[in-house]
TILUMTOR-840860 format. One line per 2 residues: number of its first residue (from 1); their letters; for each residue x, z, y of N, C-alpha, C. Coordinates in steps of 0.2 Angstrom, whole numbers, plus 5000, padded with zeros to 4 digits. Each point is the difference from the previous one (the first is absolute). Example, Ala and Ser with C-alpha at 12.3 -4.5 7.8 and 13.67 -1.06 7.14 Angstrom:
<atoms>
1 = as = 5066:5039:4972:4996:5000:5006:5004:5000:5006  4998:4996:5005:5004:5001:5006:4996:5003:5005 $
</atoms>
This chain:
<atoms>
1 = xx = 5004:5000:4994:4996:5000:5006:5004:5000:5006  4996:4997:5006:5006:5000:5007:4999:5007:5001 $
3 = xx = 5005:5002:5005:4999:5005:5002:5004:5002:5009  5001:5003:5004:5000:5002:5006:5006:5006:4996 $
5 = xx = 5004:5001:5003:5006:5008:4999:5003:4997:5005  4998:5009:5003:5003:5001:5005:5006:5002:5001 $
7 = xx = 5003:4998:5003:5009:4999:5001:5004:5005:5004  4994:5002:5006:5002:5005:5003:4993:5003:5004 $
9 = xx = 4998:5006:5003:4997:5001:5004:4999:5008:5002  4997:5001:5008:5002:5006:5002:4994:5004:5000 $
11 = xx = 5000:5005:5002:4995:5005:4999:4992:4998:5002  4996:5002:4997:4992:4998:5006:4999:4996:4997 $
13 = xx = 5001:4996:4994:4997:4993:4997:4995:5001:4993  4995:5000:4999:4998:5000:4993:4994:4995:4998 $
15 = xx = 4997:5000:4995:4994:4996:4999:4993:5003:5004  4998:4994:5003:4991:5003:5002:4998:4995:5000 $
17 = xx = 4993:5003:5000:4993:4995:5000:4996:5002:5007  4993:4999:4996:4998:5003:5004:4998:5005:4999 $
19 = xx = 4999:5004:4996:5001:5009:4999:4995:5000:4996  4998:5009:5001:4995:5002:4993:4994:5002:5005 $
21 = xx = 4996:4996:5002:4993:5004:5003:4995:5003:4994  4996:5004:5003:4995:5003:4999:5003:5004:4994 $
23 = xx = 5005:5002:4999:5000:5009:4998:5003:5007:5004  4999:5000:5007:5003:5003:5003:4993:5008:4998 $
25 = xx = 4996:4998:4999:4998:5008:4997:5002:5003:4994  5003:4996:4997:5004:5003:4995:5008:5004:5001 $
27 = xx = 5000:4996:5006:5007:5005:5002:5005:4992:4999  5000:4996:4998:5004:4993:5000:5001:4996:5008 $
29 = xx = 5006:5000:5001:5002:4997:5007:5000:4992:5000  4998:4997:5003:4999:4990:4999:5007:4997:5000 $
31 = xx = 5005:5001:5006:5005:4998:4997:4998:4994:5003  5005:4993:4999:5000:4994:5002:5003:4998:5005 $
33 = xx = 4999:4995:5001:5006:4996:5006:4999:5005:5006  5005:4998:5007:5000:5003:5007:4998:4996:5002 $
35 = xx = 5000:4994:5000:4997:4993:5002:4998:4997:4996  4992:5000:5003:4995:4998:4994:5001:4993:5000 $
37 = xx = 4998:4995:5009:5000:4996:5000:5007:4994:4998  5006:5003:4999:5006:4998:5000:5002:4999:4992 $
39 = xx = 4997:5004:4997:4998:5000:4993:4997:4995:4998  4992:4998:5002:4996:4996:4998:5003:4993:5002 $
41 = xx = 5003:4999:5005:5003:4993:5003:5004:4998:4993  5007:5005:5000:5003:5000:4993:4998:4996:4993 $
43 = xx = 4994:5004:5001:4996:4997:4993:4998:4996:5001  4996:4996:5009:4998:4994:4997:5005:4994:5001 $
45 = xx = 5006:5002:5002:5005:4995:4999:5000:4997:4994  5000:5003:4996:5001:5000:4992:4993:4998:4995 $
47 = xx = 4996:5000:5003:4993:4998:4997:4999:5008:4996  5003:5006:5001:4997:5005:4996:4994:5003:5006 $
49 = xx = 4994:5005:4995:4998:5002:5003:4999:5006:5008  4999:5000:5005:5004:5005:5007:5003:5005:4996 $
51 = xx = 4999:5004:4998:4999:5006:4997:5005:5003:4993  5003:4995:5000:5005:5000:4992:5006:5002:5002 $
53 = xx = 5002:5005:4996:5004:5003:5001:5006:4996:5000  5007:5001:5006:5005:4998:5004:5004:5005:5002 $
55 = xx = 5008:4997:5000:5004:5005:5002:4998:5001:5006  5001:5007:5004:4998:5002:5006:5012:5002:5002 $
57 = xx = 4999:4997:5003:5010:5000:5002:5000:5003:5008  5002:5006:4997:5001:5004:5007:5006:4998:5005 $
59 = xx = 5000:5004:5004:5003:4997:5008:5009:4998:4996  5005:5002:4995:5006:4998:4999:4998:4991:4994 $
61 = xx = 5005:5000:4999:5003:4992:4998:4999:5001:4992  5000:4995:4998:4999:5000:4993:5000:4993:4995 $
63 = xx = 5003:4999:4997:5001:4995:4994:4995:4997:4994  4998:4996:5000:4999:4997:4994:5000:4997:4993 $
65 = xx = 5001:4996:4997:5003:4997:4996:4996:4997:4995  4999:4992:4998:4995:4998:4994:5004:5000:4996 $
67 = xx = 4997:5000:4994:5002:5002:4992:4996:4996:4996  5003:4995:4997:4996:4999:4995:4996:4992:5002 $
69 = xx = 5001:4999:5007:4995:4993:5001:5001:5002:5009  4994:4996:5004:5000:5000:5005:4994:5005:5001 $
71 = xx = 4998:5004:5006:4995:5002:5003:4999:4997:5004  4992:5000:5003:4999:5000:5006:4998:5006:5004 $
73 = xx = 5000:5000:5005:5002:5008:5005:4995:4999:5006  4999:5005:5006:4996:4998:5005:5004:5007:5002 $
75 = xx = 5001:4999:5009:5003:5004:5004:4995:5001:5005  4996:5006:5002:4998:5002:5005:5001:5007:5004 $
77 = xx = 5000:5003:5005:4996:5007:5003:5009:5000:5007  5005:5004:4999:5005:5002:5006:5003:4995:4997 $
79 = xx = 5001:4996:5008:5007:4994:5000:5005:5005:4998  5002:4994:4994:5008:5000:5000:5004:4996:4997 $
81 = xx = 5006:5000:5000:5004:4992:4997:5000:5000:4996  4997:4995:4994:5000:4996:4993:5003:4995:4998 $
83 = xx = 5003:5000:4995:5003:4995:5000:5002:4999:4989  4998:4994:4997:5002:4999:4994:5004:4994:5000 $
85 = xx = 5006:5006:4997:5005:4993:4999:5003:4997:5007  4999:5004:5005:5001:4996:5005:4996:4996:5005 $
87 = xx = 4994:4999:4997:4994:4996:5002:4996:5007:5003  4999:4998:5008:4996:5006:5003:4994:4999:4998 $
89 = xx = 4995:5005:4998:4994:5001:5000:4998:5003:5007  4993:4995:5001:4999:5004:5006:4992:5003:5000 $
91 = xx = 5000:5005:5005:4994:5006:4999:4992:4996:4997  4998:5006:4998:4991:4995:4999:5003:4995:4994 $
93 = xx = 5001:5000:4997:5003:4993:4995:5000:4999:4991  4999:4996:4996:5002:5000:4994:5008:4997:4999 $
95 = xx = 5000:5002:4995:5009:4998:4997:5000:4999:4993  5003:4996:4996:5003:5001:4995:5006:5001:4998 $
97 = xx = 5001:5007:4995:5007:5001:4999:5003:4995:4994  5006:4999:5001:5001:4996:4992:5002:5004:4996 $
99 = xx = 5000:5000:4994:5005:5004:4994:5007:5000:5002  5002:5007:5002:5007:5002:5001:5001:5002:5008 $
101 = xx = 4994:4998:5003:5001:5000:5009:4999:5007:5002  5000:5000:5005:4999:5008:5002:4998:4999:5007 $
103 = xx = 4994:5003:5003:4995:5001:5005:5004:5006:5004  5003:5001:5005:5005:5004:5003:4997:5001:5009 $
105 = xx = 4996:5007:4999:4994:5001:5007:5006:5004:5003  5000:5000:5006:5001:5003:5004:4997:5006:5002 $
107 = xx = 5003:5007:5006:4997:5002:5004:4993:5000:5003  4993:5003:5000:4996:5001:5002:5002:4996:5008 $
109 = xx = 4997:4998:5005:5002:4999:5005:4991:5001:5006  4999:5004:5003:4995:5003:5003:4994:5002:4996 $
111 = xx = 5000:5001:4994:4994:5003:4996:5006:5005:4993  4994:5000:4996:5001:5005:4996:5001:4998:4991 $
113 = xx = 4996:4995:5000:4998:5000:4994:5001:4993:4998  5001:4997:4994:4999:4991:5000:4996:5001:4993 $
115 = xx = 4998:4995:4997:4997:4998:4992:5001:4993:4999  5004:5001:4992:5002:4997:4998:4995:5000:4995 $
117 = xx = 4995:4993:4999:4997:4998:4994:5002:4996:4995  4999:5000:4994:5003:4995:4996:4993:4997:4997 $
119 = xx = 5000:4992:4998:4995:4996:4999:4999:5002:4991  4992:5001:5000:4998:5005:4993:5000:5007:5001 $
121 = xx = 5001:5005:5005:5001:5004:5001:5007:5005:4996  4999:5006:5001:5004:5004:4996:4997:5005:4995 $
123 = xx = 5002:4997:4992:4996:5004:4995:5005:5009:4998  4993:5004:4998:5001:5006:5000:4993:5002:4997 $
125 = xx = 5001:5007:4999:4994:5007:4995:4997:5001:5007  4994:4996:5001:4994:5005:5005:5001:5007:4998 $
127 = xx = 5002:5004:5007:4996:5006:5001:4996:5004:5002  4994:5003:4997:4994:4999:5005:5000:4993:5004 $
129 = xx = 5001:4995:4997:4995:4995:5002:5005:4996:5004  5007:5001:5002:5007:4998:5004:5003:5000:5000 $
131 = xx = 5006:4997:5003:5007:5000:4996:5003:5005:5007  4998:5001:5003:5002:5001:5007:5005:5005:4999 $
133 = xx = 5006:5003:5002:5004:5006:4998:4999:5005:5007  5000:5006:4996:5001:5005:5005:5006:5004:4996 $
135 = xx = 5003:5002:5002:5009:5003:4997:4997:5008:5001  4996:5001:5006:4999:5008:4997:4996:5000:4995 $
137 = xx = 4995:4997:4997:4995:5002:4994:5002:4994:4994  5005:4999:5002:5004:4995:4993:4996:4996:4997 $
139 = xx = 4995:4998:5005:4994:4994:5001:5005:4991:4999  4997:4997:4997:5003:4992:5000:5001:4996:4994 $
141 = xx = 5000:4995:5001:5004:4996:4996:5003:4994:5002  5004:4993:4998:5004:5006:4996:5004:5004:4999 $
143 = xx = 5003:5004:5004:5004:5004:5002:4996:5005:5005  5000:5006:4998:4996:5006:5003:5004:5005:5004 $
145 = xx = 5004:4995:5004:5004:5003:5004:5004:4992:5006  5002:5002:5004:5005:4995:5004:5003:4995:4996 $
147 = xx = 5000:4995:5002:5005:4995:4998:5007:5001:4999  5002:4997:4996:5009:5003:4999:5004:4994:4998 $
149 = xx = 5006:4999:5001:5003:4993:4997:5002:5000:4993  4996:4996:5000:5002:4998:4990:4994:4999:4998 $
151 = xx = 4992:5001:5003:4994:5001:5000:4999:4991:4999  4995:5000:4993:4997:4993:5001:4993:5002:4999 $
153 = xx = 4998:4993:5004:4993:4998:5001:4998:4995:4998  4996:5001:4995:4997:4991:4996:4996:4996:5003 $
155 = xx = 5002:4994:4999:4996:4995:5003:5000:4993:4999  4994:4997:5002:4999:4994:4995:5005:4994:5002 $
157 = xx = 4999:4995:4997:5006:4996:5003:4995:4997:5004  5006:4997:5006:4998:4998:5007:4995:4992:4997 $
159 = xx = 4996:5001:5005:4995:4995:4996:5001:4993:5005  5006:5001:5002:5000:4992:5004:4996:4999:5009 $
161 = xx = 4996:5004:4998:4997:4999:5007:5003:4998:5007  4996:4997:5005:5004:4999:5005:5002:5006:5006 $
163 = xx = 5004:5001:5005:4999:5006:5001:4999:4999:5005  4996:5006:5002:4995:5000:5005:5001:5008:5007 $
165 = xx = 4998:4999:5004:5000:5005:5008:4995:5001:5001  4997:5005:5001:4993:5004:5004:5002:5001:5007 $
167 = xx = 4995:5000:5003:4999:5003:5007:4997:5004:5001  5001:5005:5001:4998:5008:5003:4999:5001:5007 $
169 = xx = 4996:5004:5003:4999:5002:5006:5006:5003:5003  5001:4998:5006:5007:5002:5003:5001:5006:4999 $
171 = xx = 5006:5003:5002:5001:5007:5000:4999:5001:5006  4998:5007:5003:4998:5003:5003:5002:5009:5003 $
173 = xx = 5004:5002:5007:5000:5006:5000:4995:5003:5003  4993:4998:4998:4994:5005:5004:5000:5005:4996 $
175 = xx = 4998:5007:5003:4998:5006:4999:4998:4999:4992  5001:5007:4996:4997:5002:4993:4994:5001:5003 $
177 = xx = 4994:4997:4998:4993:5003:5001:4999:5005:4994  4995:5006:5004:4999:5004:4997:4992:5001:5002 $
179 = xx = 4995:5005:4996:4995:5002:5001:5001:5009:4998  4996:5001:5004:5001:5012:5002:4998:5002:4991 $
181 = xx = 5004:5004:5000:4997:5005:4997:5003:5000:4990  4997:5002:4997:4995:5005:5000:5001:5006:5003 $
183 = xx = 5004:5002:5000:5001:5006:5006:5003:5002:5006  4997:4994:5004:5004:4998:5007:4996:5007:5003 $
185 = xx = 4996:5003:4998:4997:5007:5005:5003:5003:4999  5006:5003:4995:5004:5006:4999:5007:4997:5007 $
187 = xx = 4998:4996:5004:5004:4998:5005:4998:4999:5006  5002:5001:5007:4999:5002:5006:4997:4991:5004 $
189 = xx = 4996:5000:5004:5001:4990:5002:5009:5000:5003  5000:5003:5003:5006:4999:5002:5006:5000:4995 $
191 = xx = 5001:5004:4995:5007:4996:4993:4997:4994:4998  4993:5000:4998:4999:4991:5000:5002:4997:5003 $
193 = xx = 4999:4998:5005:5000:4998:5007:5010:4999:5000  5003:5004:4999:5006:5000:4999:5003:4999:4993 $
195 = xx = 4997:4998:4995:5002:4996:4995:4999:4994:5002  4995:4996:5003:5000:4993:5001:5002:4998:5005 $
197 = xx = 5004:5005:5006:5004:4995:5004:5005:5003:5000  5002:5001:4994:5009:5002:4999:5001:4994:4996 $
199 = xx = 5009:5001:5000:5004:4996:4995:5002:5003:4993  4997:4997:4995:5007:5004:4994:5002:4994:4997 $
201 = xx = 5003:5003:4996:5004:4999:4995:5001:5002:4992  5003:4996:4996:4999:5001:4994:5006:5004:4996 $
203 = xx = 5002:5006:4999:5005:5003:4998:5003:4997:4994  5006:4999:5000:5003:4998:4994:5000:5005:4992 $
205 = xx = 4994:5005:5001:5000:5002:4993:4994:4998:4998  4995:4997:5002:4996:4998:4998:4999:4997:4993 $
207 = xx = 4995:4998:4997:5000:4997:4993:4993:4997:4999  5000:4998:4995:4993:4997:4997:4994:5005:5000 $
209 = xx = 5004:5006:4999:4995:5004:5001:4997:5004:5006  5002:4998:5005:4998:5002:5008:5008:4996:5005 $
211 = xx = 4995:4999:5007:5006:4998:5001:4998:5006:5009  5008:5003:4999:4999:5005:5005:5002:4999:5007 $
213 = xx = 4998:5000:5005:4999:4999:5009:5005:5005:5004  5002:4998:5003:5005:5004:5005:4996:4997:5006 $
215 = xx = 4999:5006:5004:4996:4998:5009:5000:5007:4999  4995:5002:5006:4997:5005:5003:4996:5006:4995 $
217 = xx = 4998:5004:5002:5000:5006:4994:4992:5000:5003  4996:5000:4994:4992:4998:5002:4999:5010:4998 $
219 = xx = 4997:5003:5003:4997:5006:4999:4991:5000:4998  5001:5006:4994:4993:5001:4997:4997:5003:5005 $
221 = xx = 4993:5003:4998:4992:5004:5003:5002:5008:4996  5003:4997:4994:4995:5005:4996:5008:5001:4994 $
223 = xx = 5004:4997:5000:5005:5002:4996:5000:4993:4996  5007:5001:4995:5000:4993:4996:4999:4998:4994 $
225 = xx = 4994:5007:4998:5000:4999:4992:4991:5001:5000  4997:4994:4994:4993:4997:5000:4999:5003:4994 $
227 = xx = 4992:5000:4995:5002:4999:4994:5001:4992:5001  5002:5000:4992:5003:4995:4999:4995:4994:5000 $
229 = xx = 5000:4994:5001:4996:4996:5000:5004:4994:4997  4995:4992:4999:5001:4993:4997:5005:4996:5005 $
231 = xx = 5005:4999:4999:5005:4994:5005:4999:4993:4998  5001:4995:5005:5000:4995:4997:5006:4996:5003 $
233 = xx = 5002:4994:4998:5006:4997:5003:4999:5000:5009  5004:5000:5004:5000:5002:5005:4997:5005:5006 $
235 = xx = 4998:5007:4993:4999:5006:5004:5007:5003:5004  4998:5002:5007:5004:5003:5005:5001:5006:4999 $
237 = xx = 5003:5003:4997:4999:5007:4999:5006:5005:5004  4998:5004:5004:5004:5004:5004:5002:5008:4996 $
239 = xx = 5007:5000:4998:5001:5006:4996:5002:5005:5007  5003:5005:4999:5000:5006:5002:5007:4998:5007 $
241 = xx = 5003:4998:5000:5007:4998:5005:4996:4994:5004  4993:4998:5001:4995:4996:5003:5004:4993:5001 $
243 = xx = 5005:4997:4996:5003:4993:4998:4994:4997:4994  4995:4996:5001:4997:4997:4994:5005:4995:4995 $
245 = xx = 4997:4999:4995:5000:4997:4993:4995:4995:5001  5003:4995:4999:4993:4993:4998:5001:5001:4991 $
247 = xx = 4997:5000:4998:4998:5000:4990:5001:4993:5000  5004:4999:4994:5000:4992:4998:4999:5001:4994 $
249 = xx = 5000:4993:4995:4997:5000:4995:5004:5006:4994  5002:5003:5001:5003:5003:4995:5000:5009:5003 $
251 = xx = 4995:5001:5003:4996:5004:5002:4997:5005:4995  4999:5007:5002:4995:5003:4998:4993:5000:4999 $
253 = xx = 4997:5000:4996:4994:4999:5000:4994:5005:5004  5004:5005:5002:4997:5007:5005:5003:5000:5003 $
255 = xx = 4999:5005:5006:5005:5003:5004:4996:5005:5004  5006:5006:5005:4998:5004:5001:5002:5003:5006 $
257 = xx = 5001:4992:5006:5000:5001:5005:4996:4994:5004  5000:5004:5005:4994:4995:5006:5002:4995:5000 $
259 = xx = 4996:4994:4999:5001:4994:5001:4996:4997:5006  5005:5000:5007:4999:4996:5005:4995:4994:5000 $
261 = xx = 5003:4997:4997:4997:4993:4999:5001:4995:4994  4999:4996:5002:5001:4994:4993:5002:4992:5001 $
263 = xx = 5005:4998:4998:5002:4993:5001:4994:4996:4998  4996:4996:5003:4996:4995:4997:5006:4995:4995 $
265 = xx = 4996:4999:4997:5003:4997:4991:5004:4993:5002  4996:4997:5007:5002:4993:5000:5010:5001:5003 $
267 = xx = 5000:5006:5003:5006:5000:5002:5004:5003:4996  4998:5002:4994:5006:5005:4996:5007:4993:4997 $
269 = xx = 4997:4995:4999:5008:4998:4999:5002:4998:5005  5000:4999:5006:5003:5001:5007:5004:5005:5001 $
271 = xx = 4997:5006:5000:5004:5007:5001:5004:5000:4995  4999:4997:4994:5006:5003:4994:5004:4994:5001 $
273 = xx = 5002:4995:5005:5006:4997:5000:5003:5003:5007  4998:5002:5002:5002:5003:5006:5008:5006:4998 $
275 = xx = 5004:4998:5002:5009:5002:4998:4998:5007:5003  5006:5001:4996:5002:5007:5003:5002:5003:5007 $
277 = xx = 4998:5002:5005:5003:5000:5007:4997:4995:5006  4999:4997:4996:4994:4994:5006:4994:5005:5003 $
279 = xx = 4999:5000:5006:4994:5004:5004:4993:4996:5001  4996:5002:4998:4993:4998:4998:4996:5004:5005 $
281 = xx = 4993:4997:4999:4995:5004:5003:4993:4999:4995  4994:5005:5001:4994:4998:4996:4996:4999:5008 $
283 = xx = 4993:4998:4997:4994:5001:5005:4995:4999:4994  4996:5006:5003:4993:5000:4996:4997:4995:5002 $
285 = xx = 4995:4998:4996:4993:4995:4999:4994:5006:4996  4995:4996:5003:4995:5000:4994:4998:5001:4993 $
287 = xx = 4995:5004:4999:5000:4996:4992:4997:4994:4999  4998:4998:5005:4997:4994:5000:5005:4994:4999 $
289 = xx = 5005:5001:5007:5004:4997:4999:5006:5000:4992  5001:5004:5000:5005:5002:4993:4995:4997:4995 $
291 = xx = 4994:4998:4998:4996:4998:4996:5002:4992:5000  4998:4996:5007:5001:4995:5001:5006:4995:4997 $
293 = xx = 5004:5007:5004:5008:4995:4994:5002:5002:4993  4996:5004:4998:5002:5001:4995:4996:4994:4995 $
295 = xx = 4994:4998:5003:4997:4994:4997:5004:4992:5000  5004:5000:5008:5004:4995:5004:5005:5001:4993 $
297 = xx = 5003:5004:4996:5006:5000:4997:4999:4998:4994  4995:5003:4999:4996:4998:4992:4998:4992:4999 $
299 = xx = 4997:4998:5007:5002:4990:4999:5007:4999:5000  5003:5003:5004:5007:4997:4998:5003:4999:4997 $
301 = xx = 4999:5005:4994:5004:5002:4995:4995:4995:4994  4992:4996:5002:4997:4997:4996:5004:4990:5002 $
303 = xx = 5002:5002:5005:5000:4993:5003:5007:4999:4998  5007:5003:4998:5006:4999:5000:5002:4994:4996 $
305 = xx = 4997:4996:4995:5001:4996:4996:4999:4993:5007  4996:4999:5003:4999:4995:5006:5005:5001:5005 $
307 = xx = 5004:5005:5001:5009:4998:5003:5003:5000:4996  5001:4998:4994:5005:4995:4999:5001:4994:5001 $
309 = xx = 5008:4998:5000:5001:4995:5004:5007:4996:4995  4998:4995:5000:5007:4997:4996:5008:4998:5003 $
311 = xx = 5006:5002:5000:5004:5001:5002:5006:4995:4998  5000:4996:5006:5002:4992:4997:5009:5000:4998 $
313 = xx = 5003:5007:5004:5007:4999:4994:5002:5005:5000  5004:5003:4997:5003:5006:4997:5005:5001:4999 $
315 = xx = 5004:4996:5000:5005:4999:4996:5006:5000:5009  5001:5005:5001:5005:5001:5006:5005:5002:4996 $
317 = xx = 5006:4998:5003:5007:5004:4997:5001:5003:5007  5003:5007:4997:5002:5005:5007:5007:4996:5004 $
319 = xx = 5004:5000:4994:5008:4995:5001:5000:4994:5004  4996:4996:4997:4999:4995:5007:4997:5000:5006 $
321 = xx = 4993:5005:4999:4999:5001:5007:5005:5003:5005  5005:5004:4997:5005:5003:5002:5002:4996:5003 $
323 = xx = 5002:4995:4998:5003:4995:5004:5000:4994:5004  4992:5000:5000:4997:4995:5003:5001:5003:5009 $
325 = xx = 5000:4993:5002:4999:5002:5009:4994:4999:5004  4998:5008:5000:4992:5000:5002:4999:5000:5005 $
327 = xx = 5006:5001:5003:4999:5001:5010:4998:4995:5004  4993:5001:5003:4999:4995:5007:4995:4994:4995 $
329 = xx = 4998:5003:4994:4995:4995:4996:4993:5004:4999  4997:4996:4996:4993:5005:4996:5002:4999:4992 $
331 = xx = 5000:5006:4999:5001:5002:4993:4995:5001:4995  5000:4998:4995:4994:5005:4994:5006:5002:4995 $
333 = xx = 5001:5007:4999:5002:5002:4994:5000:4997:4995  4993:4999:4998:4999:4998:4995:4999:4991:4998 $
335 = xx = 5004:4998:5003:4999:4992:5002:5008:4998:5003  5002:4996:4993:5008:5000:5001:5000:4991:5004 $
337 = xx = 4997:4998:5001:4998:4995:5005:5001:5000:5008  4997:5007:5000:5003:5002:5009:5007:5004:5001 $
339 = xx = 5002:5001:4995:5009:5002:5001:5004:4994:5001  5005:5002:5004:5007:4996:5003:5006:5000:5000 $
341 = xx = 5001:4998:4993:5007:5001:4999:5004:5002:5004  5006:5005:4999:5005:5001:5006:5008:4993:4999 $
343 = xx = 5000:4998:5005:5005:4994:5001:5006:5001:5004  5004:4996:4997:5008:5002:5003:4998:5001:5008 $
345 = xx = 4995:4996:5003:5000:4999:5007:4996:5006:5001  4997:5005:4997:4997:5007:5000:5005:5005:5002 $
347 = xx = 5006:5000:4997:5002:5004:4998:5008:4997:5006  5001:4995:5000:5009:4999:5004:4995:5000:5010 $
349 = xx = 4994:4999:4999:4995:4998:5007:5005:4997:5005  4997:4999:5005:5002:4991:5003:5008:5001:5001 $
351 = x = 5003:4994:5001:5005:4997:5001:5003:5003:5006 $
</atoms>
């Protein structure tokens, strides 16, 4: 069988899907990608379903390698340099690796997170109903833990197809929207009011399981301890040192501090490509509003198939665009047509 092994890779990387819903009364966390939307683009690069489980490749660099035949691959979620064999792959994009090549990502470059899908998806033991891993509850497959080098991933052989580019809505630095509550009244209008026109930031300990805020010290009514209540992914919860926690997928299913507020769902994979140290802002909406895009996302994520787009070549070599002469012309990367050679008269200039 072909296979995917991994060559090299750094911390933060595992398999997800799209999680485990509907067992959180039992006490089960869902789990699943940080980007939902960047995930499904992946899979429909690939003709796999949105939602099929995909490396999720965190903000360091990492290696691939086919084994056994060629894969085909699909690159979406935080720019960064790719390159097989030489040949750049670029964002939003399918690739094929060949047998013996190796897929060699780069640095994260203003986000957090990228996914790599393979065409066929990636086979493993559902649990509870996903392969999605969570490394504190030894939850996954196939590996119930972080990726590590020497890990392979099966996969069908590349099926020829041609390879194709999505289009996705621009990126965007507008505010994280949020909607109050459930316990924005254990808080004064004014620390609201100073939650949403402050700047934070995202502390570099953060994790899949909350990602923790550095700003201004939000003060409680009533003290910082609730009983415990149901959290859901992008609960704001303010512990006792009055720094909140956003809940990511790899959350508790309770908790038993005030929650602020709540990320509307369409912005949670926004917020989770947001790097460590970059300053942000939220502003409340509605529930009506938060309703609305939440619907706007659910088309989008229905419609992903209708941006694709076929991509007329691929085949760039880095080496010679190195040395093409691109200055003072219009270039495409990816179109060895608009490069210009460099020439003795480039290089000795005039007489």
């Amino acid at each position: 069988m072909n296979k995917l092994v991994v060559a090299s890779i750094g911390p933060a990387s595992s398999v997800q899907d799209g999680g485990r819903p509907g067992a959180q009364r039992y006490g089960l966390v869902p789990s699943g990608a940080m980007d939902r939307l960047a995930l499904a683009a992946a899979n429909t690069l690939v003709g796999n379903e949105p939602f099929t489980a995909a490396v999720e490749v965190g903000p360091f660099g990492a290696k691939f390698t086919a084994r056994g035949g060629a894969v085909r691959v699909a690159l979406t979620g935080a720019p960064r340099n790719a390159d097989i064999a030489g040949r750049a792959v670029a964002p939003d994009t399918s690739a094929t690796i060949a047998d013996g090549e190796t897929l060699t990502l780069g640095f994260a470059r203003g986000g957090a997170f990228s996914y790599l899908a393979i065409e066929g998806g990636i086979s493993g033991e559902p649990m509870f109903g996903s392969l999605a891993v969570n490394a504190r509850a030894g939850l996954g497959s196939p590996y119930p833990r972080p990726l590590q080098t020497g890990d392979e991933l099966p996969a069908k052989a590349a099926s020829g197809a041609a390879e194709r580019r999505i289009e996705l809505p621009a990126a965007t630095d507008a505010p994280i929207r949020i909607v109050w509550g459930p316990q924005d009244d254990e808080f004064t209008d004014e620390t609201k009011r100073l939650f949403v026109d402050s700047e934070w930031k995202i502390s570099a300990t953060s994790d899949r399981m909350g990602y923790r805020l550095e700003g201004p010290t939000l003060k409680h009514l009533h003290g910082h301890n609730i009983v415990s209540d149901g959290t859901v992914d992008g609960s704001l919860q303010v512990p006792g040192n009055g720094q909140p926690i956003v809940l990511m997928p790899d959350r508790g299913t309770s908790g038993g501090y005030p929650k602020i507020a709540t990320v509307i769902s369409a912005d949670l994979g926004r917020l989770a490509q947001i790097p460590a140290g970059r300053a942000f802002r939220f502003r409340a909406v509605s529930m009506a509003e938060a309703q609305a895009e939440a619907r706007k996302f659910a088309e989008l994520l229905r419609t992903l198939p209708e941006r694709l787009r076929a991509i007329e070549s691929v085949d760039l070599n880095i080496d010679a665009l190195h040395d093409a002469n691109v200055a003072g012309h219009a270039v495409s990367a990816v179109d060895a047509g608009t490069w210009h050679a460099v020439s003795l008269a480039d290089v000795a200039g005039p007489d």
